[in-house]
N, C-alpha and C positions, 0 to 999 in steps of 0.2 A: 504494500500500500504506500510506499516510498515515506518513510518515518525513521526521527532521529529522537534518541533519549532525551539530547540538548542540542543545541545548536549555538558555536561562537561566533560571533561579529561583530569584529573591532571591539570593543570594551563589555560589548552587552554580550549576556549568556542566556540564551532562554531553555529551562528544564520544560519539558513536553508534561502533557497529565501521567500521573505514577499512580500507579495504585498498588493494591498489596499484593504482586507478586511474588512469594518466596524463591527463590536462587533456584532450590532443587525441587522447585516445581509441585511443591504439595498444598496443602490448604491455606490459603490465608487463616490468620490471626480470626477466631471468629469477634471478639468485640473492637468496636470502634476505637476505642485507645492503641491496643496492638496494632490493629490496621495502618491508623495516625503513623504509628512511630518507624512500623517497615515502609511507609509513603516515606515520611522523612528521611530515613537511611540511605533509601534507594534516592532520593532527591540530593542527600550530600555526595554520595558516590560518583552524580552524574557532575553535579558540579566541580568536583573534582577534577575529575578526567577533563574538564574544560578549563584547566585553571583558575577556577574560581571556589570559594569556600562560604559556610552558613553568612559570617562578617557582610561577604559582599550582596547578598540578596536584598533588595530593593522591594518585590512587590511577593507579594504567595497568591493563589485563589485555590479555594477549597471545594471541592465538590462532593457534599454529604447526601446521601437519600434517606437521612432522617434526621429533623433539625434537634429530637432528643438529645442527640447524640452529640451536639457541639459543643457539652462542658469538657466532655472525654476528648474529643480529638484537641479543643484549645488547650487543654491541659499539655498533650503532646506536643504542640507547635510551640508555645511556651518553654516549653524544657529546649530547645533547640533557640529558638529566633525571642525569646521575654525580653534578652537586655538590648536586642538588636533592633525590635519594635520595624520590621519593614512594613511600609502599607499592605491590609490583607484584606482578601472578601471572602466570605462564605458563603456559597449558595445550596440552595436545597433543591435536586433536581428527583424525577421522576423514577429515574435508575440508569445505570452506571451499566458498560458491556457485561460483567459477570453477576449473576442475582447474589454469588457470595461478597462481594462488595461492597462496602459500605459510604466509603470514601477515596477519590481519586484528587491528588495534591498538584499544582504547577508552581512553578518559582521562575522568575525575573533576576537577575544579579546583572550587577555594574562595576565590571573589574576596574580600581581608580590606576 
């Protein structure tokens, strides 16, 4: 479908939506916190590999299919981006490619 995890240009990094895919392929995390935090992982890993790190992220957007569920995932983005404060939105959508899914994460960074 022609897709990149992230994509560099010139200073801006943009991470694609993540969601909770485990590495070796097995279930996601089933609660929304778990999910949050392997979204976030898989988020720093990519940024990584682009030169860039959590510091330099500028914007997140969250996509939950359950807006119950946003103390758990903000609790997660917090432990990651609290002192960092990048602009973030959370949206609540209908549902996500996998029904095990809860949440799919994107991140914006601005390498200075």
């Amino acid at each position: 479908m022609g897709y990149s995890r992230a994509v560099a240009a010139g200073p801006h990094v943009f991470v694609s939506g993540t969601a909770p895919i485990a590495a070796e392929g097995g279930d996601p995390p089933a609660d929304a916190y778990g999910q949050a935090r392997l979204c976030l992982h898989l988020v720093l890993e990519a940024l990584e590999r682009a030169g860039a790190s959590a510091a330099d992220v500028v914007r997140t957007r969250m996509f939950l299919t359950d807006a119950a569920d946003m103390d758990e995932i903000g609790r997660a983005h917090a432990e990651v981006f609290g002192e960092l404060r990048p602009a973030s939105s959370a949206l609540v959508v209908k549902a996500l490619l996998d029904p095990r899914w809860r949440i799919e994460i994107e991140a914006d960074a601005l390498i200075a």
